[in-house]
C-alpha positions in Angstrom: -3.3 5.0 -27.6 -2.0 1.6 -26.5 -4.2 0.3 -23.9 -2.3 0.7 -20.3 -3.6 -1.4 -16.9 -4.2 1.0 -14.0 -4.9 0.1 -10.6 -7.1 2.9 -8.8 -8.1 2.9 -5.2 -10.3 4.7 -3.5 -13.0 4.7 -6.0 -16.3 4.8 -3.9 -17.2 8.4 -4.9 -14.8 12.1 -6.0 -11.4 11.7 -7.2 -11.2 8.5 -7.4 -15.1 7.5 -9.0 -14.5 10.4 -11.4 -10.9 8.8 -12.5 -12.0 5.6 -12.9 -14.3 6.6 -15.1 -13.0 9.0 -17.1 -9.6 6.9 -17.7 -12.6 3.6 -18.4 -13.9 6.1 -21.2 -10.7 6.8 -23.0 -9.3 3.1 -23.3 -7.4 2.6 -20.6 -8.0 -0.6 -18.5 -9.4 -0.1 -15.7 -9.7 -1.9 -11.8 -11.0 0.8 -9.4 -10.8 -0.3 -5.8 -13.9 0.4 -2.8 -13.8 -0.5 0.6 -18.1 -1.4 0.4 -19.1 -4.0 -2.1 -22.4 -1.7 -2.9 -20.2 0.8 -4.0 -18.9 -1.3 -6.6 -22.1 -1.2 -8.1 -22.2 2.3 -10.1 -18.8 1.6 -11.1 -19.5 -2.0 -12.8 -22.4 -0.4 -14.1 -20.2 1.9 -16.3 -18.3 -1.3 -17.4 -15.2 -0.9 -15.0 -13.9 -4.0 -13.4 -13.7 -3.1 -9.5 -12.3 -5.1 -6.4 -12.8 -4.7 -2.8 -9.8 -3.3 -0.5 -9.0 -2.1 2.8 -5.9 -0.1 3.0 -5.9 -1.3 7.0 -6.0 -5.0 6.2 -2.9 -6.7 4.6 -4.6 -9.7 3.5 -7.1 -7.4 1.8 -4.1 -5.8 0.3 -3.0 -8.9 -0.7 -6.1 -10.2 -2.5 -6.0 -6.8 -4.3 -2.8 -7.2 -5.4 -3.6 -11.2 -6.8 -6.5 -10.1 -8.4 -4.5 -7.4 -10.1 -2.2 -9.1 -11.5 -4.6 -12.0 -12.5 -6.8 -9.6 -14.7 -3.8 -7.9 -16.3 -1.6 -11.0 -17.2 1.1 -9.2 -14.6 1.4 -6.3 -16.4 0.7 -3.5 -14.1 1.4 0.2 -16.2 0.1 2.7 -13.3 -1.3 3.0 -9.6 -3.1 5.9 -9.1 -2.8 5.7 -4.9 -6.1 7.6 -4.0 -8.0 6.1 -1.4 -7.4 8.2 1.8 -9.3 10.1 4.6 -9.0 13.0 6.7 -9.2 12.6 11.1 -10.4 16.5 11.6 -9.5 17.2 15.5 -6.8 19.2 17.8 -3.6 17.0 17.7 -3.5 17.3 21.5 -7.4 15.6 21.4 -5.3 12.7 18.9 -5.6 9.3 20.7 -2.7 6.9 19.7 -5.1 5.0 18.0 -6.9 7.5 16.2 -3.4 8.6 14.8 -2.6 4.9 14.1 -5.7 4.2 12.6 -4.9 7.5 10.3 -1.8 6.2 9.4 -2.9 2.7 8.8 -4.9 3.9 5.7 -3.1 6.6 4.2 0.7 5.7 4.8 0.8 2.2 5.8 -1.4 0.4 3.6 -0.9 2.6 0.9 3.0 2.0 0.7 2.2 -1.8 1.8 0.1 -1.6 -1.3 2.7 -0.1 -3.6 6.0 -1.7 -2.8 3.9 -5.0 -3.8 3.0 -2.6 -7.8 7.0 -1.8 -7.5 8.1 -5.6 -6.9 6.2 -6.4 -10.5 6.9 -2.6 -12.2 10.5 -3.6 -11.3 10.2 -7.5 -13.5 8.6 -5.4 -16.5 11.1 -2.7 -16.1 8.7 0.2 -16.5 5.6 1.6 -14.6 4.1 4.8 -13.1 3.2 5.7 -9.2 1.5 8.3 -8.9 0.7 9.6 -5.6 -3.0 11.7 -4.6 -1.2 13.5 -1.7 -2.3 17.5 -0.9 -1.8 21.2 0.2 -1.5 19.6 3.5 1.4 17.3 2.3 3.3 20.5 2.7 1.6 23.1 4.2 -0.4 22.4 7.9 -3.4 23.6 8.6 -5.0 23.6 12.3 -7.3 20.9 13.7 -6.4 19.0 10.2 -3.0 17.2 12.6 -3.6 13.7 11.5 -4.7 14.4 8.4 -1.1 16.9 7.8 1.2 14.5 9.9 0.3 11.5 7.3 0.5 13.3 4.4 3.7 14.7 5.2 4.7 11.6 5.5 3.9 10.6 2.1 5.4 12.8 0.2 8.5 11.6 2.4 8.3 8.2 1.4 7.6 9.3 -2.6 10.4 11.5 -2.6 12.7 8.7 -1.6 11.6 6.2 -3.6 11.8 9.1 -6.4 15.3 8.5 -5.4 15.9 5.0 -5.6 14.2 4.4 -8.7 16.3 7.1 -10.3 17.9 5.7 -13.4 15.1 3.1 -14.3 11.8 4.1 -16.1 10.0 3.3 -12.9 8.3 6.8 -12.5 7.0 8.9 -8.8 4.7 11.2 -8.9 3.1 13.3 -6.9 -0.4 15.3 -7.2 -1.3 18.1 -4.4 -4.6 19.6 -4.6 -6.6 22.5 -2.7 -10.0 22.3 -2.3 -11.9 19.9 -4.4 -15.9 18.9 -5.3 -15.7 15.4 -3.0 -17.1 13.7 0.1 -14.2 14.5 1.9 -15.9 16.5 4.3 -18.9 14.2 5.1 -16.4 11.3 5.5 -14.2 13.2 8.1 -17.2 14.5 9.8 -17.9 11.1 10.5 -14.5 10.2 11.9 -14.8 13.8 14.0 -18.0 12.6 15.5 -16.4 8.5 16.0 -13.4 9.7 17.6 -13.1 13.6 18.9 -14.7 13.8 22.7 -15.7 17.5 22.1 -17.3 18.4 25.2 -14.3 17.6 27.1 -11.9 19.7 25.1 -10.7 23.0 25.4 -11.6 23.3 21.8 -14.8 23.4 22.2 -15.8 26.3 20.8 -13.2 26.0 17.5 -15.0 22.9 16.9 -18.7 24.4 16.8 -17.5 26.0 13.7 -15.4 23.5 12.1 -18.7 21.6 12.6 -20.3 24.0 10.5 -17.4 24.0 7.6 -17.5 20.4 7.6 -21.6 20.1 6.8 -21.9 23.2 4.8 -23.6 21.9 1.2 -21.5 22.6 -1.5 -17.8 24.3 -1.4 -16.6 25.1 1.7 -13.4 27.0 0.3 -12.9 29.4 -2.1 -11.3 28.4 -5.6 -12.9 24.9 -4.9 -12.8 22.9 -8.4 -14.3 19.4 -9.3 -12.5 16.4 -9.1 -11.8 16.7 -13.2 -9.1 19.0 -12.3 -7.0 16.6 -10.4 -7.8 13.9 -12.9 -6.3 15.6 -15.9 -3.0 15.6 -13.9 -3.6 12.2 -13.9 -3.7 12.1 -17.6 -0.8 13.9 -18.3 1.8 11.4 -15.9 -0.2 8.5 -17.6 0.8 10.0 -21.3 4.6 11.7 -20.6 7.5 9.9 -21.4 9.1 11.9 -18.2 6.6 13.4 -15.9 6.8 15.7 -13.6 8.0 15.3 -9.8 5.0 17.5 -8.0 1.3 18.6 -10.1 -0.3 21.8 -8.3 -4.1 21.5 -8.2 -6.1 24.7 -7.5 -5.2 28.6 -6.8 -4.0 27.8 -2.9 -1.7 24.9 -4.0 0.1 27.2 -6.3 0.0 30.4 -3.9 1.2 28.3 -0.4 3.5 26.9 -2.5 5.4 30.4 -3.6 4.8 31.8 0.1 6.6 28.9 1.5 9.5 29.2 -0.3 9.1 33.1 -0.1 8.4 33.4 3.7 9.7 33.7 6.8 8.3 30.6 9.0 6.3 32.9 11.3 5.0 35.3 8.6 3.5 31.7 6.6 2.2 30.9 10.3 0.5 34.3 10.3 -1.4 34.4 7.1 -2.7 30.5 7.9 -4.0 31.7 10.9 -5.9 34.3 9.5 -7.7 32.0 6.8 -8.3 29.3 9.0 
């Protein structure tokens, strides 16, 4: 395998630690991105070159993107667009800046982030963008509104660009998973405790067991499966000539998936309500 230069963000810990590494160990040339410099540390320790980057900041995109292209001689083969978070709360308990701040990270900076990958994929004439979206990119879940709402958007703005590109050998791509081994759940804990008033919401009660889901030790949902799984989707757009549009990762992925094209609106409504 030729090497190939791969920007990866979101690389403090899960997906993104486990991609960086794996990709590292095969040949590939690495820069993983963290938004804490100590958690550049176990990364560097494994040999992979890391940068810091804050998907909120522009200038920090912009030093990410300099840096990028300094260490691979502008030649930029793939961005794996990881890095992301989940706000957990009622949509009507959604300040206007807890939804901006949402959006900042995980549609505004990421795409800030890519157009500047696309400007120099589009010089070389080739490159993979490969997107980290989710179940919740097409399927909404309760109390997840933030979360939903920006992945939605996402997969909106990769479908389109899926569309403009068409004809080059710039490629989009898109990978949803289910439930995976991460610290998903600790991190959006944090961001329910930093922004969701609890004790003045009518969602009180809901909330004492989402609190519960979202500290439980170990998987929370069944079919869970370690970030490997979403990695080797990874793998495969990185090695095919044409790859795929959308990658399914996990049992629910696959099944909402069917049902939505299946079902009636209400009926889809119904069964998410029950396993909520």
């Amino acid at each position: 395998m030729a090497t190939s230069n791969i920007l990866i963000t979101g690389c403090s810990s899960g997906i993104g630690f486990c991609a960086a590494q794996m990709l590292h160990q095969q040949g590939y040339n690495v820069i993983a991105t963290v938004r804490k410099s100590q958690d550049a540390i176990p990364l560097q320790q494994l040999g992979i070159t890391t940068t810091l980057l804050d998907l909120a900041d522009s200038s920090s995109i912009q030093q990410t993107i300099a840096f990028t292209l300094k260490h691979f001689d502008n030649q930029i083969d793939a961005l794996f667009n990881n890095a992301a978070y989940g706000q957990p709360g009622a949509v009507e308990d959604l300040s206007r800046d807890v939804l901006r701040q949402q959006f900042e990270t995980n549609v505004f900076g990421t795409q800030e982030l890519t157009n500047y990958i696309l400007a120099q994929m589009r010089q070389q004439g080739y490159g993979k963008i490969i997107y980290n979206s989710s179940i919740l990119g097409f399927v909404s879940m309760a109390y997840r509104g933030a979360y939903n709402a920006s992945k939605y958007a996402l997969e909106g703005l990769a479908d389109t660009l899926r569309l403009e590109f068409a004809g080059t050998d710039i490629h989009i791509s898109l990978i949803e998973p289910g439930p995976i081994l991460s610290q998903f759940r600790a991190n959006a804990f944090a961001k329910y405790q930093q922004n969701i008033d609890k004790g003045q919401s009518v969602h009180k009660d809901t909330y004492l067991k989402m609190e519960q889901r979202l500290t439980k030790q170990g998987p929370a949902a069944p079919f869970t499966l370690p970030p490997e799984a979403v990695v080797e989707k990874v793998q495969h757009i990185l090695k095919s000539n044409r790859p795929k549009v959308r990658y399914y990762v996990t049992f629910p992925t696959y099944l909402f998936a069917t049902l939505k094209r299946l079902l009636p609106h209400r009926w889809l409504d119904w069964i998410i309500i029950k396993l909520s």
